[in-house]
N, C-alpha and C positions, 0 to 999 in steps of 0.2 A: 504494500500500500504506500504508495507516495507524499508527500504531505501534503498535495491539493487535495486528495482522498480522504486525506486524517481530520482533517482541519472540522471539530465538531462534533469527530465520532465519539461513542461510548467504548474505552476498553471493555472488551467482553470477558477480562480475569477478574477485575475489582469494578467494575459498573465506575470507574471512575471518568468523566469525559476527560478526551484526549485533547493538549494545550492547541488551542490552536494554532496555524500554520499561516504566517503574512505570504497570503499564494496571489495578491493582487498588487500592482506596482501604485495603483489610484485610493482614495482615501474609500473605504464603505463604512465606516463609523469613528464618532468622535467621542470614546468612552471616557480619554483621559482629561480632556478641556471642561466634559459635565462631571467630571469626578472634582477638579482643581476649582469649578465655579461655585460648588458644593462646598468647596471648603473641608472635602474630606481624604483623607491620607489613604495608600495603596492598603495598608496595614486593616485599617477600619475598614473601607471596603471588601477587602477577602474575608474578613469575619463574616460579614453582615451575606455574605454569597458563598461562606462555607466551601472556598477556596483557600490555595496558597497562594503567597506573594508572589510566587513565580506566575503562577498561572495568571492571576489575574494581569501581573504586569503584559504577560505573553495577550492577552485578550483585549487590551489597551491600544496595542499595535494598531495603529490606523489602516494598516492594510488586512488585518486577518479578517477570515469570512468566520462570520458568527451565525448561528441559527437563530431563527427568528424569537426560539424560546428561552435561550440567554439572552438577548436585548430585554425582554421583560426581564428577565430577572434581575439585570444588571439594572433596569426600569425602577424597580422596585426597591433596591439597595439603594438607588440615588433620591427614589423619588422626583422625579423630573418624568413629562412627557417624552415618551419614546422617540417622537419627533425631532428630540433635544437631542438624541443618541446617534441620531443617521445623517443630522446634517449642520452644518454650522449655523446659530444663527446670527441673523443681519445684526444685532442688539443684544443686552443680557436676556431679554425678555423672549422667550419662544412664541410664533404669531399666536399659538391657541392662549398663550397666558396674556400677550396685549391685547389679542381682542376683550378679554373678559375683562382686563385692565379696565378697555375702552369703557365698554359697555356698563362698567360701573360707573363710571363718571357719566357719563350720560344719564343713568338714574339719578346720581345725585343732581343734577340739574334738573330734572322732570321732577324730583322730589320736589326741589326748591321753589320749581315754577306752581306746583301743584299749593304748597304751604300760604305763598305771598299771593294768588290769584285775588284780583278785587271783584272779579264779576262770576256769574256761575257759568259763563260760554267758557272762560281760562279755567275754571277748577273743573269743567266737564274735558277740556283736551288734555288737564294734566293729568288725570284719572285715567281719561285710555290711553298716554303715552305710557305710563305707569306698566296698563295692562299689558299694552305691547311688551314690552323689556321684558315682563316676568312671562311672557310667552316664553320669548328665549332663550332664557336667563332663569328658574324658578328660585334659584339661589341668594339673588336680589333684594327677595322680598324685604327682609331684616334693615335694609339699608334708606339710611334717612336723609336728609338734603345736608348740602353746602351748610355750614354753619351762619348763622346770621349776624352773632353779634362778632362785635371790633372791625378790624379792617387787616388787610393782607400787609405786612410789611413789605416798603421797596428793598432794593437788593444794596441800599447802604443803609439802611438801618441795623440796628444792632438788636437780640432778642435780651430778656432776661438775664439767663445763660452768662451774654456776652459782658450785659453789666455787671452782675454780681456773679463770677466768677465763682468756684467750690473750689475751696484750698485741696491743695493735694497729700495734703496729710489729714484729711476729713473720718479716711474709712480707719485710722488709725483712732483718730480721737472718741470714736464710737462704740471701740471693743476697751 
């Protein structure tokens, strides 16, 4: 068996799957970029996938062919859309996480229009854009409008935070 053949298989002595084989010169998945965006180490990964470090490193390889039911599981270890697995994306955000991104924002704007309506024609459109979204979206629901009080700071103002500062020996003075 050659290693474009191996690349996947089940040893048939210990049912262990065999490491896979980089038998493509072009990229077919990007395990280690959703591993490093994750913020998670090879180490913690092959736990969480009941791998070794070897393998899993060998499974990282951007060229190796993986089955489609280690990309879920590798799915699964990282938690990220699989979509996140096979291709790079344009942003940190994978298109299914900015759509929903979007789509949130958008309710909260139909929230808001919905809350400040002065006439009943505005509070009857923000009720069915409302309804639209949670066509959707049913996940939505829970989510309330734009906040109303204060005002947005410009980009040279300074928050809180920035004025009264938390000394760095704060978590020391507390124990």
């Amino acid at each position: 068996m050659d290693g474009q053949e191996q690349a996947g298989q089940i040893n048939p002595l210990n049912d262990v799957p065999i490491a896979p084989v980089a038998v493509h010169s072009k990229t077919l998945q990007k395990l280690s970029a959703a591993r490093r965006r994750q913020g998670l180490s090879v180490r913690c990964v092959a736990q969480r996938l009941g791998r070794t470090v070897t393998e899993v490193r060998a499974q990282e390889d951007e060229g190796s062919d993986l089955l489609i039911s280690e990309l879920y599981r590798w799915q699964q270890a990282l938690e990220v859309p699989v979509e996140e697995l096979l291709s790079e994306p344009e942003d940190a955000l994978s298109p299914r996480v900015k759509m929903r991104a979007q789509l949130l924002k958008v309710m909260k704007t139909a929230m808001a229009i919905r809350r400040q309506a002065r006439s009943e024609g505005e509070r009857r459109l923000g009720r069915l854009l409302v309804e639209q979204l949670l066509e959707i979206m049913p996940e939505l629901k829970e989510v309330s409008g734009w906040p109303a009080v204060g005002h947005r700071r410009r980009a040279d103002e300074m928050g809180r935070i920035g004025e009264n500062p938390i000394p760095d020996d704060w978590l020391h003075e507390a124990s």
